[in-house]
BADREN-832603 format. One record per residue (C-alpha): residue number from 1; residue in three letters; x negated, y negated, z negated. Coordinates in nm, 2 decimals, padded with zeros to 4 digits, always signed. Layout:
N
PT    k    r       x       y       z
PT  NUM  ala       X       Y       Z
...
//
This chain:
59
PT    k    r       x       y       z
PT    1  unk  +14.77  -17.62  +04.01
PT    2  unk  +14.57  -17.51  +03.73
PT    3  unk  +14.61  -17.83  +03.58
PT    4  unk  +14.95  -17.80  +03.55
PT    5  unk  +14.97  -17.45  +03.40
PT    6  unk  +14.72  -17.60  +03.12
PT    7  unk  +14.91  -17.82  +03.04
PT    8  unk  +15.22  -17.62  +03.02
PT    9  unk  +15.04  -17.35  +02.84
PT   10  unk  +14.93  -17.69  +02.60
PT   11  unk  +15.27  -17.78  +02.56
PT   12  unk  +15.44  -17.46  +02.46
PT   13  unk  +15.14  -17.36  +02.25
PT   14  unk  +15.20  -17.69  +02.09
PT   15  unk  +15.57  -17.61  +02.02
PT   16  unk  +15.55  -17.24  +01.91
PT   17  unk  +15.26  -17.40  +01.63
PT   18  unk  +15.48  -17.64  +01.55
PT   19  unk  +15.77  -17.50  +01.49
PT   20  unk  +15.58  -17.18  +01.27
PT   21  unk  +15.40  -17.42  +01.07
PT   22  unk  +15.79  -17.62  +00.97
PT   23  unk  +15.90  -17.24  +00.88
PT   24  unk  +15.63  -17.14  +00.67
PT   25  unk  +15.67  -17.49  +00.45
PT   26  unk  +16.02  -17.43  +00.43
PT   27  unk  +15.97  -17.08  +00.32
PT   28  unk  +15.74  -17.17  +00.02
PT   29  unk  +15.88  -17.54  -00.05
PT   30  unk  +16.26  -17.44  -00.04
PT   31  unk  +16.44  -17.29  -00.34
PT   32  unk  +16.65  -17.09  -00.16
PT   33  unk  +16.34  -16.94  +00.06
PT   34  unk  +16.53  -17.00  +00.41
PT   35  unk  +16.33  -17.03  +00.67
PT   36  unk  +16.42  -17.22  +01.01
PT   37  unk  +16.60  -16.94  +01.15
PT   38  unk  +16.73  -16.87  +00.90
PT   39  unk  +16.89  -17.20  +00.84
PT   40  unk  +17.00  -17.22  +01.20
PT   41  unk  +17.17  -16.89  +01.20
PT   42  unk  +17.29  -16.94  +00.87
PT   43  unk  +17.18  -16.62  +00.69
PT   44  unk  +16.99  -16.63  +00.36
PT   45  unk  +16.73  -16.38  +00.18
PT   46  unk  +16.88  -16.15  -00.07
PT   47  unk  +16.63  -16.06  -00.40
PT   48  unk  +16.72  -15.66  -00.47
PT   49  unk  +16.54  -15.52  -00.74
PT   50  unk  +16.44  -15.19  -00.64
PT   51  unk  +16.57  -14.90  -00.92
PT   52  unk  +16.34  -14.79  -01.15
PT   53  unk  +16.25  -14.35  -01.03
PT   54  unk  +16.10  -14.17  -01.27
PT   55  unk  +15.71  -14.01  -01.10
PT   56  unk  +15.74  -13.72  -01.34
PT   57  unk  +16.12  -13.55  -01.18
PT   58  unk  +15.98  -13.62  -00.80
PT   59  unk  +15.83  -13.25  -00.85
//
């Protein structure tokens, strides 16, 4: 019994690691930064530049 729920715990640790280490290389290796769930859902990141606020009219 606790065999088996090491080596379940193995096998989805295994997965999750995996899987998180494909998405972070295709986050820094892809031009288009898209990520695995991002691919699979097919959304994409969008680059805003924030606007520029002038600190001296926040008073």
């Amino acid at each position: 019994m606790v065999l088996r729920a090491f080596i379940v715990s193995l096998i989805c640790g295994l997965t999750i690691g995996i899987v998180t280490i494909i998405s972070f290389f295709m986050v820094v290796f892809r031009q288009d930064k898209q990520s695995l769930q991002d691919s699979m859902a097919a959304t994409y990141v969008k680059r805003v530049n924030p606007p520029k606020v002038d600190s001296s009219k926040l008073n």
